[in-house]
C-alpha positions in Angstrom: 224.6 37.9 -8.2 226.4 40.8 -6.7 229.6 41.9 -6.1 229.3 42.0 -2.4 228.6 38.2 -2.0 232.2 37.6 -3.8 234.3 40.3 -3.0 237.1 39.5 -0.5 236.2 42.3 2.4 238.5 44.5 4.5 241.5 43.6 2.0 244.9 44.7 2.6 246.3 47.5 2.4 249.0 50.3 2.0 249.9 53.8 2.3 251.1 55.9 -0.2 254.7 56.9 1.9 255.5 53.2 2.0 258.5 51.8 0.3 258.2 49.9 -2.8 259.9 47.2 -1.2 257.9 47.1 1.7 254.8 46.7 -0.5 256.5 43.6 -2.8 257.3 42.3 0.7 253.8 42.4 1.7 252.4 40.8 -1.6 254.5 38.2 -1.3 253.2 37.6 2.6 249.8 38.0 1.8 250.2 36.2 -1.9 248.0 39.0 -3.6 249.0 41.0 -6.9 247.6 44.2 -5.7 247.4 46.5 -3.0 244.7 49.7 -3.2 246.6 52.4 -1.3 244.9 54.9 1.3 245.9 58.0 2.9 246.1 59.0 6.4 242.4 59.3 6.5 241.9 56.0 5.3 240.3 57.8 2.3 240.8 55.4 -0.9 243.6 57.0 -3.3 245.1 54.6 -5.4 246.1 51.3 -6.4 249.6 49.7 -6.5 250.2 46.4 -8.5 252.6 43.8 -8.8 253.2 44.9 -12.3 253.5 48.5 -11.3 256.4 47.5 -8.8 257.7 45.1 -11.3 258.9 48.0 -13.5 259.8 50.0 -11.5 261.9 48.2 -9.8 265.8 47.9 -11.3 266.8 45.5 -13.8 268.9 42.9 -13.4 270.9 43.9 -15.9 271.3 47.7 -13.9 275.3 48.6 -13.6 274.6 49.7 -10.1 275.3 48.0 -7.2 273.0 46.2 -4.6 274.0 48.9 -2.1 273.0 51.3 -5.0 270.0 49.3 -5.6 268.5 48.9 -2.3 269.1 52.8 -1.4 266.8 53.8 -5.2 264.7 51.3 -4.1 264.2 52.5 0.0 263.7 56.4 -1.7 261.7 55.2 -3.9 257.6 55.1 -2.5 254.7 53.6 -3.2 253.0 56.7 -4.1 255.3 57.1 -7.4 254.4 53.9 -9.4 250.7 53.8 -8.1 247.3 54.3 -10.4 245.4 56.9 -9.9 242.4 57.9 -9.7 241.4 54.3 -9.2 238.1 52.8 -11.2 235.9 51.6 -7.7 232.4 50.1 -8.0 230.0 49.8 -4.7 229.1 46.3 -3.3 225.5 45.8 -5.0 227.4 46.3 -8.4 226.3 42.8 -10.4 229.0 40.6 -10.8 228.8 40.9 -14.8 229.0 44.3 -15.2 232.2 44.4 -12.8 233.4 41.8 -15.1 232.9 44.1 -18.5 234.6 47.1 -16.6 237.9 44.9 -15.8 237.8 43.7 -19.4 236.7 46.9 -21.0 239.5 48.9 -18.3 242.1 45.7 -18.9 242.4 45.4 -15.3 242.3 42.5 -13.4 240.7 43.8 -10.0 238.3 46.3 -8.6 238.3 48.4 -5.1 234.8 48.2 -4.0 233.4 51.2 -2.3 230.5 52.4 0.1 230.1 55.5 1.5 233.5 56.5 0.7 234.8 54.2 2.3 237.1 51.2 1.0 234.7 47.9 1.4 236.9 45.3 -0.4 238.0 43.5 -3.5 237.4 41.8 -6.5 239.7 40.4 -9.3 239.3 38.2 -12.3 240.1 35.4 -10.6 236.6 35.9 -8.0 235.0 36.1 -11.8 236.4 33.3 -13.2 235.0 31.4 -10.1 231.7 32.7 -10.8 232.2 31.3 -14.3 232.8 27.5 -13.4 229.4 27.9 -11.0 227.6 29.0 -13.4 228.3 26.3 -16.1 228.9 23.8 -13.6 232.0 22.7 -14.2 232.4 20.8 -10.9 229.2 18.6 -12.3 228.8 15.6 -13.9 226.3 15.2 -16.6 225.7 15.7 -20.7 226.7 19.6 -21.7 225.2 20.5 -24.9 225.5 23.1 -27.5 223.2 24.1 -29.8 221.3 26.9 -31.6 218.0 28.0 -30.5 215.4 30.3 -32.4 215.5 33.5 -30.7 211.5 34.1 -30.4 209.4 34.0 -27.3 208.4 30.2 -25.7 211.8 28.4 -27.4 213.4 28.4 -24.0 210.6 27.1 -22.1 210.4 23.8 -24.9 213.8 22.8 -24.2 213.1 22.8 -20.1 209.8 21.0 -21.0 211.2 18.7 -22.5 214.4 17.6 -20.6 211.5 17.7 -17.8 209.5 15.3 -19.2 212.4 12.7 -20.1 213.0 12.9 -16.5 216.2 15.3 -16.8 217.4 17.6 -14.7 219.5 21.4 -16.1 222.2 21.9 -14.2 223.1 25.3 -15.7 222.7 26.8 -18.8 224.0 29.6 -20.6 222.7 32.0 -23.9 225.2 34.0 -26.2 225.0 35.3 -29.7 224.5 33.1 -32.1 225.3 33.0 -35.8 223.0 35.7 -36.7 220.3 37.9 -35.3 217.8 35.3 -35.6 219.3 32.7 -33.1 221.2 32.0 -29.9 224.2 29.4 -28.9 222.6 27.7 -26.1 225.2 25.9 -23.6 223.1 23.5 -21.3 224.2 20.4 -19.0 221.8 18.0 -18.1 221.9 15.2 -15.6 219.4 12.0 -15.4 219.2 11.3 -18.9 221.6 9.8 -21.3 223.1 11.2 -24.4 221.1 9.5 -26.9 217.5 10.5 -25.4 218.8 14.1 -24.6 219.6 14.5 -28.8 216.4 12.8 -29.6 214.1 15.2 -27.4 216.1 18.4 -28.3 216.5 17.4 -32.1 212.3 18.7 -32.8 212.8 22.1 -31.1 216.8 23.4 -32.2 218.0 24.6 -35.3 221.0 22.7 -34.6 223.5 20.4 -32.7 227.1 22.2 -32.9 228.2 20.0 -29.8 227.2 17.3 -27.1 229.5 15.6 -24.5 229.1 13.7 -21.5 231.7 15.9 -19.0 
């Protein structure tokens, strides 16, 4: 899957001579927690966060006054507290490897760019939908985890046989295992009960860590 079929296109937007308080005003309109900020040009320059106004916005424990306040605060531009340069990826980017550069990056969104040009948006949030999909979360049916020889044809057993009990995989996932010689395997099945599923796996696993009907 790639980013383009989950970004969230032609997002919103700010320039860089806008007040702060404009921009909060805005995020609170639009309920977003980010705003990637363009120039004149519409040329992509930065990217202003909820976090990024948060401080730098006055505390509530400030001696000034709200009159004091509110003129820091009108002088006081997006611009200032925004990042830049900003990390971008382009639309065909697949979804995982967006994922690892918001979580290598510790960011929670990415501007998407083609052509130079600002395409749209994707945060952790459009990942962690992605993530529910693709262990299907929103199914009913037996998830299973176990550990699975990591040599050629192991995969193709399991399918065969939760295909010839008459089940059907509704997703499954691989990750490292406990060593280099194996892999956790997460898998949901539907149209087969627990017991059966256990007995057909059982001949072609190492092992059983966990099984659930969800």
């Amino acid at each position: 899957m790639i980013v383009e079929r989950r970004m969230t296109k032609n997002p919103v937007t700010i320039r860089q001579d806008v007040p702060i308080a404009e921009a909060q005003r805005l995020m609170r309109q639009e309920k977003i927690h980010r705003l990637p900020v363009i120039d004149k040009n519409q040329k992509l320059i930065g990217i202003v966060t909820e976090k990024d106004l948060l401080y730098a916005s006055p505390s509530p424990a400030s001696s000034l006054d709200v009159y004091e306040m509110n003129y820091l605060l009108s002088r006081l531009t997006v611009e200032k507290v925004m990042s830049s340069p900003v990390i971008t990826i382009t639309p065909d980017t697949v979804i995982e490897e967006a994922a690892r550069i918001m979580a290598d990056n510790d960011i929670g969104g990415l501007s998407v760019v083609k052509d130079d040009k600002l395409v749209g948006i994707i945060t952790e949030s459009d990942v962690f939908k992605v993530f529910i999909e693709l262990f299907g979360a929103r199914e009913k049916g037996i998830r299973i985890s176990m550990l699975v020889p990591l040599t050629p044809g192991e995969l193709s057993k399991i399918s065969t046989a939760v295909f010839s009990a008459g089940g059907n995989i509704i997703s499954f996932g691989s990750f490292l295992g406990t060593d280099p010689s194996n892999l956790l395997c997460i898998m949901k099945v539907s149209g087969i009960a627990k017991d059966a599923l256990l007995a057909i796996l059982e001949p072609v696993i190492i092992e059983i860590k966990d099984i659930r009907e969800v």
